[in-house]
TORPANU-231196 format. One record per residue (C-alpha): x, z, y; chain; residue in one letter. Coordinates in steps of 0.1 Angstrom, whole numbers. Layout:
BEGIN
> x, z, y, chaine, residu
> X, Z, Y, A, a
...
END
This chain:
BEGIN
> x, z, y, chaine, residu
> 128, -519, 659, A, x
> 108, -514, 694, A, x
> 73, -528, 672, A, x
> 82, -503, 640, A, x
> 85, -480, 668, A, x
> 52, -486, 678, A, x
> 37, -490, 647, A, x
> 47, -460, 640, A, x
> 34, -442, 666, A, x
> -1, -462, 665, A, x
> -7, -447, 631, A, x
> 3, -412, 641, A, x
> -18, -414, 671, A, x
> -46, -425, 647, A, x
> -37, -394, 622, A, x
> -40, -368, 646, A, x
> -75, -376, 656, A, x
> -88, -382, 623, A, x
> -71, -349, 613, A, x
> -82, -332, 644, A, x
> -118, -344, 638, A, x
> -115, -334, 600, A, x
> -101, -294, 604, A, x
> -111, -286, 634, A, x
> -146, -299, 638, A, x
> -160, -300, 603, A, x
> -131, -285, 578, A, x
> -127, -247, 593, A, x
> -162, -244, 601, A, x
> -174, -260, 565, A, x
> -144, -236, 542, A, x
> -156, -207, 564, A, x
> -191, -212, 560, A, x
> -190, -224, 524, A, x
> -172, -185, 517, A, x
> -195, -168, 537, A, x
> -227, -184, 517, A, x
> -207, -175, 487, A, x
> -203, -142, 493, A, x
> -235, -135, 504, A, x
> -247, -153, 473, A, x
> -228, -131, 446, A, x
> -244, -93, 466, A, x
> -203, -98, 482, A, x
> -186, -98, 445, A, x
> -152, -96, 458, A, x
> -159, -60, 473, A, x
> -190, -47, 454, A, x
> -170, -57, 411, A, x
> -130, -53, 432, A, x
> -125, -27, 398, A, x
> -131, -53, 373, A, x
> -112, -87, 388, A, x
> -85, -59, 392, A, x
> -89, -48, 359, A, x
> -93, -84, 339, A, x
> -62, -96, 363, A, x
> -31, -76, 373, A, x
> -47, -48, 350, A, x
> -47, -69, 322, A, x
> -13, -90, 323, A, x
> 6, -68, 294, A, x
> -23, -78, 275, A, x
> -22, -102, 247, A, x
> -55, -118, 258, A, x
> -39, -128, 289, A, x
> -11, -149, 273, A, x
> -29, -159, 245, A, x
> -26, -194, 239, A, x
> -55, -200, 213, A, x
> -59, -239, 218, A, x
> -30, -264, 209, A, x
> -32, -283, 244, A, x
> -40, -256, 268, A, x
> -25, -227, 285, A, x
> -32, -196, 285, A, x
> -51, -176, 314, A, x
> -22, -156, 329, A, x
> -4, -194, 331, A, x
> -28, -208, 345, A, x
> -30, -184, 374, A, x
> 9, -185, 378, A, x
> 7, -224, 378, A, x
> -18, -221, 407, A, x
> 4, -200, 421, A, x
> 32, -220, 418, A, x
> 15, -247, 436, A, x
> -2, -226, 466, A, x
> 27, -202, 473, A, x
> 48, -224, 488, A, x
> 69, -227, 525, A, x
> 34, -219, 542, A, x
> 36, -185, 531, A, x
> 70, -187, 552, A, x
> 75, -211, 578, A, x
> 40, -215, 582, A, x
> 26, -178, 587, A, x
> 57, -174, 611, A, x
> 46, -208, 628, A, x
> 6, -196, 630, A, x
> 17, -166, 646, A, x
> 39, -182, 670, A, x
> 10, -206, 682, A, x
> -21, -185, 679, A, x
> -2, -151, 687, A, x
> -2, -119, 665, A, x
> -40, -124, 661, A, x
> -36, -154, 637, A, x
> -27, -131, 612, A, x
> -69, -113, 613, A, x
> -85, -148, 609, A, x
> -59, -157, 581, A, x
> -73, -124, 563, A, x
> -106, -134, 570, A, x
> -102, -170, 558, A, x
> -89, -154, 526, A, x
> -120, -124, 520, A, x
> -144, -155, 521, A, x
> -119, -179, 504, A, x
> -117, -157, 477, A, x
> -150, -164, 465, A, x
> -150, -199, 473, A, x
> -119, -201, 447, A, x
> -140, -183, 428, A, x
> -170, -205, 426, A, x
> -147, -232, 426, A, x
> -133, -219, 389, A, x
> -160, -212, 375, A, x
> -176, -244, 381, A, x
> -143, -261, 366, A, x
> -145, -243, 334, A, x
> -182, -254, 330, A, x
> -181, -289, 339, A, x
> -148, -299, 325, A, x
> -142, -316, 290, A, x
> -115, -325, 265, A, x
> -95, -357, 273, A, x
> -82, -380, 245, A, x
> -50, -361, 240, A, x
> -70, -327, 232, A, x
> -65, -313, 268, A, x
> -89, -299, 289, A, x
> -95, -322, 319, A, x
> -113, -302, 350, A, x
> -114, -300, 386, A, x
> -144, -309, 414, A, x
> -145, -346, 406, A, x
> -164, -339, 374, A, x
> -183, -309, 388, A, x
> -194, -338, 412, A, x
> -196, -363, 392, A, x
> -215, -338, 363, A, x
> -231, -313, 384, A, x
> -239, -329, 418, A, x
> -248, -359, 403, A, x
> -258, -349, 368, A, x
> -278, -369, 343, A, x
> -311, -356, 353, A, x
> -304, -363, 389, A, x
> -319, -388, 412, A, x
> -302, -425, 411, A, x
> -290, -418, 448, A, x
> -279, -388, 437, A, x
> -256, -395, 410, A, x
> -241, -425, 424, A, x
> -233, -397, 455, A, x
> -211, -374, 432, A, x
> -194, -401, 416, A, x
> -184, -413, 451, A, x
> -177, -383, 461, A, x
> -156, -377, 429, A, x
> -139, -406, 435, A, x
> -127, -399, 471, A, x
> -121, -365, 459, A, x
> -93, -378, 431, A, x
> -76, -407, 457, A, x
> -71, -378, 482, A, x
> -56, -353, 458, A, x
> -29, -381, 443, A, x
> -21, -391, 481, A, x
> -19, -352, 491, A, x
> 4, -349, 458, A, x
> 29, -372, 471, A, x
> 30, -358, 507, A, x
> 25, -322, 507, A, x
> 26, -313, 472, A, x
> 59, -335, 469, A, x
> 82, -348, 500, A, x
> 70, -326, 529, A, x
> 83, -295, 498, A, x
> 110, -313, 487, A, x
> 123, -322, 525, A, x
> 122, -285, 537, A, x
> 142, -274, 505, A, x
> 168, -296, 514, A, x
> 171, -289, 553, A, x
> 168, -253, 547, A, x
> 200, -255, 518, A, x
> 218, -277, 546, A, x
> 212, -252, 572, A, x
> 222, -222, 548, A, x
> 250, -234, 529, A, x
> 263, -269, 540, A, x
> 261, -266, 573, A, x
> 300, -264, 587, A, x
> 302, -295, 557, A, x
> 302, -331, 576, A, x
> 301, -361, 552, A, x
> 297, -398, 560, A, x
> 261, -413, 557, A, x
> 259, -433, 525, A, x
> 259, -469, 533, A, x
> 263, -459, 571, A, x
> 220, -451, 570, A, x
> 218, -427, 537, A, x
> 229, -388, 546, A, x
> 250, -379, 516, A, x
> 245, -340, 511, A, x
> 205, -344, 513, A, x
> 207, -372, 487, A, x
> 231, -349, 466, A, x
> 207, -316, 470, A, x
> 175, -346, 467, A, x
> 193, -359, 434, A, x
> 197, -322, 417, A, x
> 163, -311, 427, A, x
> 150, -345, 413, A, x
> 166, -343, 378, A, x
> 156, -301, 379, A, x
> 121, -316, 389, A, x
> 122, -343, 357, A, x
> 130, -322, 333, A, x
> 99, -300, 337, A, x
> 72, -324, 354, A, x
> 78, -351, 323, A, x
> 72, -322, 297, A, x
> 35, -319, 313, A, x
> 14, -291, 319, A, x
> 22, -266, 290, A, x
> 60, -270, 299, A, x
> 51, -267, 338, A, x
> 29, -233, 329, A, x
> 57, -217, 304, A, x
> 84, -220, 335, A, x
> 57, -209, 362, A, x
> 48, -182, 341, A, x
> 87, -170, 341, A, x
> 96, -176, 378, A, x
> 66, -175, 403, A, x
> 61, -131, 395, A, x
> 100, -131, 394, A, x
> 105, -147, 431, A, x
> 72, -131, 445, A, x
> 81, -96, 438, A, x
> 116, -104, 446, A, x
> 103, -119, 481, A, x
> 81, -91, 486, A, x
> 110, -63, 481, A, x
> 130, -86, 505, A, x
> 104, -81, 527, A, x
> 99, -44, 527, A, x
> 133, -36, 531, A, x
> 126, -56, 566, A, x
> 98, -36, 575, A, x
> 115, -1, 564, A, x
> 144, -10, 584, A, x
> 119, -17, 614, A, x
> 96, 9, 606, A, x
> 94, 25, 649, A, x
> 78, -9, 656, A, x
> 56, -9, 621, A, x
> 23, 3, 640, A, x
> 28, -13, 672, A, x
> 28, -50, 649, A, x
> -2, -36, 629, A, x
> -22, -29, 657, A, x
> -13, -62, 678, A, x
> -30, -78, 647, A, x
> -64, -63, 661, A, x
> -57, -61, 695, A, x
> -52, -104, 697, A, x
> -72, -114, 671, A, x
> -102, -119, 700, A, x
> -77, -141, 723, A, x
> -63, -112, 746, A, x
> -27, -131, 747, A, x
> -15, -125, 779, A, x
> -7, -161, 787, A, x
> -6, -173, 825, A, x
> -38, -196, 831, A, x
> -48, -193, 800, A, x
> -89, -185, 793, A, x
> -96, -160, 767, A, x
> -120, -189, 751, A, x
> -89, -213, 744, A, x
> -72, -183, 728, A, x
> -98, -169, 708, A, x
> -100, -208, 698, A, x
> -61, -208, 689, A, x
> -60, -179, 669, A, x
> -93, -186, 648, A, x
> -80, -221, 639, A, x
> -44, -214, 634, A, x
> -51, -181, 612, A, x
> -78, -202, 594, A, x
> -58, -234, 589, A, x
> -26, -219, 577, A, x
> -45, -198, 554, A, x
> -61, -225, 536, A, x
> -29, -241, 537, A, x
> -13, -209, 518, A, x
> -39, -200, 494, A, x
> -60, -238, 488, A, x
> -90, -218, 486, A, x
> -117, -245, 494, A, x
> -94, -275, 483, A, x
> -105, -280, 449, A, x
> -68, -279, 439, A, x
> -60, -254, 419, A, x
> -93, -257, 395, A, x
> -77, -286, 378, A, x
> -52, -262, 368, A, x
> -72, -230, 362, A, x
> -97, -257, 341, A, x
> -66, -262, 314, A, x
> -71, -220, 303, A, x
> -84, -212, 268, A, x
> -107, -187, 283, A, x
> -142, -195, 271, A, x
> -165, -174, 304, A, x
> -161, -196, 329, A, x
> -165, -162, 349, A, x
> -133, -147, 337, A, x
> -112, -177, 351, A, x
> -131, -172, 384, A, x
> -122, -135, 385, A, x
> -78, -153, 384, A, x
> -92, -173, 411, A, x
> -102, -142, 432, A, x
> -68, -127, 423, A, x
> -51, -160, 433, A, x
> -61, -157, 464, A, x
> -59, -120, 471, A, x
> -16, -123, 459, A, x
> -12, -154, 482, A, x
> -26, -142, 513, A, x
> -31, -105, 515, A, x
> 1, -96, 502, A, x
> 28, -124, 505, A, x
> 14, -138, 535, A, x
> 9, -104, 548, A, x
> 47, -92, 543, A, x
> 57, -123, 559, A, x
> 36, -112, 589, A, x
> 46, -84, 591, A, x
> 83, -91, 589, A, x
> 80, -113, 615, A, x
> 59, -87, 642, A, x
> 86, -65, 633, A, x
> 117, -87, 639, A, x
> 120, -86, 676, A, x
> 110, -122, 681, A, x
> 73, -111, 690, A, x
> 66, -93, 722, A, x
> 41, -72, 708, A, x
> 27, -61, 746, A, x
> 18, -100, 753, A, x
> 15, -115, 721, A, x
> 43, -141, 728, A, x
> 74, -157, 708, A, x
> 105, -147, 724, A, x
> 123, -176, 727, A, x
> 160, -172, 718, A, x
> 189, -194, 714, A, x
> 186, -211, 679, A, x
> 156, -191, 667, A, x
> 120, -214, 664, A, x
> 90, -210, 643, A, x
> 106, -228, 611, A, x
> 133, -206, 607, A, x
> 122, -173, 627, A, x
> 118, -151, 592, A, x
> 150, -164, 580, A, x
> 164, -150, 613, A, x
> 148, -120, 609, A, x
> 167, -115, 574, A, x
> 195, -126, 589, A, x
> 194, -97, 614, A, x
> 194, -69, 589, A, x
> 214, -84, 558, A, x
> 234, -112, 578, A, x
> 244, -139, 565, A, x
> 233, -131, 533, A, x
> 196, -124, 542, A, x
> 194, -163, 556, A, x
> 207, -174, 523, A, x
> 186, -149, 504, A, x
> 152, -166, 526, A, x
> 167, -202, 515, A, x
> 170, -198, 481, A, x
> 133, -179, 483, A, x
> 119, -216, 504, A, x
> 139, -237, 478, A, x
> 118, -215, 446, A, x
> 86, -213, 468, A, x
> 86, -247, 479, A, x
> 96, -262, 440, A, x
> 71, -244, 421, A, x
> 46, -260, 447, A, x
> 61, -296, 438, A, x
> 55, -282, 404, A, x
> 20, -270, 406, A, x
> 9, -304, 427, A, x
> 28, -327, 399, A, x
> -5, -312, 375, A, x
> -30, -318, 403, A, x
> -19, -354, 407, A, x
> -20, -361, 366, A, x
> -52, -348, 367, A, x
> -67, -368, 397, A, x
> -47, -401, 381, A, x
> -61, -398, 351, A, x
> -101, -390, 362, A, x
> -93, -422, 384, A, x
> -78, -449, 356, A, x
> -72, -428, 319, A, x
> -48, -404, 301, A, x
> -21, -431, 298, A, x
> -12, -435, 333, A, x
> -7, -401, 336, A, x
> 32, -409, 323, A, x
> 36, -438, 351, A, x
> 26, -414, 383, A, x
> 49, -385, 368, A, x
> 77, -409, 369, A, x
> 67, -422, 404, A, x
> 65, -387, 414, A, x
> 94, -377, 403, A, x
> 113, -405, 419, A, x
> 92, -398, 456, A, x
> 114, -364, 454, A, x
> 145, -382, 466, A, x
> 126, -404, 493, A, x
> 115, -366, 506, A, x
> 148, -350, 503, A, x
> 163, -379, 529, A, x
> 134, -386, 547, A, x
> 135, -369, 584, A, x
> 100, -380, 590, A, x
> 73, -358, 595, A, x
> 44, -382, 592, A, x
> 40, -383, 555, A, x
> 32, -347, 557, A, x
> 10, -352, 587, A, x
> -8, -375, 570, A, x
> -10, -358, 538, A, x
> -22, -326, 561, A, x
> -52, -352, 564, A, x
> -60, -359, 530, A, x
> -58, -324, 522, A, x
> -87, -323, 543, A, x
> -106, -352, 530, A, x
> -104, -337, 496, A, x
> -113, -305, 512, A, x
> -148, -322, 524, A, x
> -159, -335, 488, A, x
> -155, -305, 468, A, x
> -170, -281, 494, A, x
> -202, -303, 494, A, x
> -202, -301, 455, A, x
> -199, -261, 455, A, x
> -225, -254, 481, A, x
> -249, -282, 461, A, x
> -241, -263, 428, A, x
> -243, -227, 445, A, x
> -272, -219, 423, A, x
> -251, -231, 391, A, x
> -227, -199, 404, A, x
> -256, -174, 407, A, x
> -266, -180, 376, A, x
> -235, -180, 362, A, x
> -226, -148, 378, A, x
> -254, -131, 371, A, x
> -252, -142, 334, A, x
> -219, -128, 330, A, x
> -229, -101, 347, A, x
> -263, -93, 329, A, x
> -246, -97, 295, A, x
> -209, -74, 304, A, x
> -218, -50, 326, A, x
> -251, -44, 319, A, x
> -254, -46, 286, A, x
> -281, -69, 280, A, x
> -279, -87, 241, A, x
> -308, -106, 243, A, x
> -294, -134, 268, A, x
> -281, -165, 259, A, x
> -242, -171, 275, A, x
> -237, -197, 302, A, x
> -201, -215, 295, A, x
> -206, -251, 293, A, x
> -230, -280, 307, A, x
> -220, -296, 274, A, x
> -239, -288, 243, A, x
> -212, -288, 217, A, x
> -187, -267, 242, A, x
> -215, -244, 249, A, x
> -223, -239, 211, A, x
> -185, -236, 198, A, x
> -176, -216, 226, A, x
> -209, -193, 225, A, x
> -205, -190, 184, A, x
> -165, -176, 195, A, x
> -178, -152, 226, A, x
> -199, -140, 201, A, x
> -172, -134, 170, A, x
> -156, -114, 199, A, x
> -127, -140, 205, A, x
> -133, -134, 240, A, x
END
């Protein structure tokens, strides 16, 4: 027991400084810089054309267009975005904005919006690159994501031999990553705060003998619900994952969101005081005894960054593989649900989140510090701060919101991992690592361990690394391919030529419907 002990903590030893070295050193700096080129790129698209991703978005949703499924084996563009969703609006739009602000301070909550302006066009380039690299599989369903925009577009045809055999690795490392990440974060790190925070809320005055004397019983019954709930959906594939996404993940955002206001109406004489602490630490100004400012400038960059890209997955490559399976035909359009992705994920769920918790008390908004309290930590702190207007009932509403949150995410990361799985052997093992998958939901509902999500946290990054390389080497694809779009929509221009695939016979069937106005 004393060497699995060790073992153990030889490999998380190991995991923190690779992740260390992979976020803080290269990731942050790399998503940050990658959204900044981005922007700069596109004249700063995401302010400069906000009227028209608003309008072909949110503005467009009671739209048949939007929910028009023209193709058999895809889904259609309003799915697609709510599958994404699914999968990035998770329990770090909770537990982890609460636990950025507890570690970084009140100014956390700046860089997370400043993560998500640039990261909103890095999901965008990230889309539109999808669309125009990806390619129907054997089974008539669009395959997409930044292993072929790497494999494709870094490393295209026409490209040096170094080159080419560069995006392929690349593409490769990209795929192992996202099916390991699938397991841990997108799978047992979600599946194992469902069922602690169910315990905690409903079962926790229940005591029941551990299974075998080593198995706790009401995880494995929560673990064994949420595994045959998980089943049902994740073996129906992608079309049955996007028709339940497209019901739930509006219904338990807006319901979150009115949750949430009715916390910050209730605290409204502290409403400006948490607004303005935003500002006033975002520069490391927390008042903390022998503290530098430098360390907690440091703190609140990294932990507003890090749990921003953890919320919204701009930079990750993720969500393309999802946002690749639309019918849309302009690879643009798909980019402008990427932008919108983003924008829902961070600046207004993570934001009401924020805000709830400045306002609940458990902030010192004069010093910037958590006030500790009896029973009260980062992982549950919003669900106390519920608790505190509604009572009990505000705790349970918050556990029921991390158990939807955190199940669409499983969800959302089930498609990711099908889509890595397949780029990596073929369509038909696709069936084997659903089953798998579904099966790793128990292990995470009894597991206590957090060192499969630590680890995962890692691979998250590794991925991260890949596909950032392959959006700054193809930044040129996206000017063109803005500007296109661009040139030809808002401007009026007839005499150019539309940019939608790298593929001949995609580009000419889908150019010969832009032009019949199917699009």
């Amino acid at each position: 027991m004393e060497q699995w002990e060790q073992f153990i903590q030889t490999i998380t030893d190991v995991n923190e400084k690779i992740n260390g070295f992979i976020w803080v050193k290269i990731g942050l700096w790399l998503l940050i810089g990658t959204g900044v080129i981005m922007t700069c790129l596109t004249g700063f698209f995401q302010v400069t054309h906000i009227g028209l991703w608003m309008k072909k978005t949110i503005g467009g949703v009671f739209k048949k267009s939007s929910h028009n499924k023209g193709e058999k084996a895809s889904v259609s563009q309003f799915q697609a975005l709510c599958t994404a969703l699914a999968a990035t609006i998770g329990t770090g739009n909770i537990a982890g904005v609460a636990a950025a602000i507890v570690i970084g301070g009140p100014g956390a909550v700046f860089w997370m919006w400043v993560a998500a302006f640039f990261g909103m066009m890095t999901n965008f380039s990230e889309n539109i690159l999808g669309i125009y690299f990806r390619r129907k599989n054997k089974d008539g369903e669009w395959s997409g994501g930044a292993m072929y925009y790497l494999q494709d577009g870094l490393g295209g045809k026409d490209k040096p031999k170094w080159l080419r055999v560069s995006g392929r690795v690349l593409a490769i490392i990209f795929s192992i990553c996202a099916t390991l990440a699938a397991f841990g974060i997108g799978n047992m790190g979600q599946v194992n705060k469902i069922t602690l925070n169910v315990e905690s809320a409903f079962f926790s005055t229940v005591e029941l003998k551990p299974l075998f004397g080593v198995i706790p019983l009401i995880p494995l019954i929560i673990g064994v619900f949420i595994m045959i709930a998980g089943a049902v959906i994740i073996i129906g594939g992608v079309k049955r994952i996007a028709a339940f996404a497209e019901k739930v993940v509006p219904a338990m955002a807006l319901l979150y969101i009115l949750g949430a206001l009715a916390i910050i109406i209730t605290n409204y004489h502290t409403l400006v005081p948490a607004f303005l602490s935003i500002f006033k630490f975002a520069f490391g100004m927390k008042a903390v005894a022998g503290g530098t400012a430098g360390y907690l400038f440091k703190l609140a960059v990294v932990q507003g960054c890090k749990r921003g890209v953890f919320s919204n997955e701009a930079g990750l490559g993720s969500s393309v593989m999802v946002h690749s399976n639309s019918d849309v035909k302009e690879p643009i359009k798909q980019g402008l649900w990427g932008i919108f992705e983003v924008f829902a994920d961070t600046f207004v769920v993570c934001s009401m989140t924020a805000m709830v918790v400045l306002t609940s008390g458990f902030i010192n908004l004069n010093t910037g510090e958590f006030i500790v309290t009896e029973g009260v930590s980062d992982a549950n702190l919003v669900a106390k701060a519920f608790g505190n207007v509604f009572g009990p009932v505000g705790e349970w509403f918050i556990a029921i919101a991390i158990f939807l949150f955190a199940f669409t995410t499983v969800l959302g990361w089930s498609h990711y991992g099908c889509k890595a799985v397949e780029y990596l052997i073929n369509e038909k093992a696709v069936i084997f690592f659903r089953i798998f998958f579904v099966a790793f939901m128990l292990v995470g509902a009894i597991s206590g361990s957090s060192l499969a999500w630590d680890i995962s946290d890692t691979f998250n990054g590794m991925m991260m690394i890949p596909n950032l390389i392959g959006v700054l080497a193809l930044s040129p694809l996206v000017f063109k391919l803005t500007r296109n779009y661009v040139d030809r929509k808002l401007k009026g221009k007839t005499d150019i030529e539309p940019m939608l695939s790298f593929d001949p016979e995609i580009q000419k069937e889908h150019a010969e419907k832009v032009a019949e106005g199917a699009e």
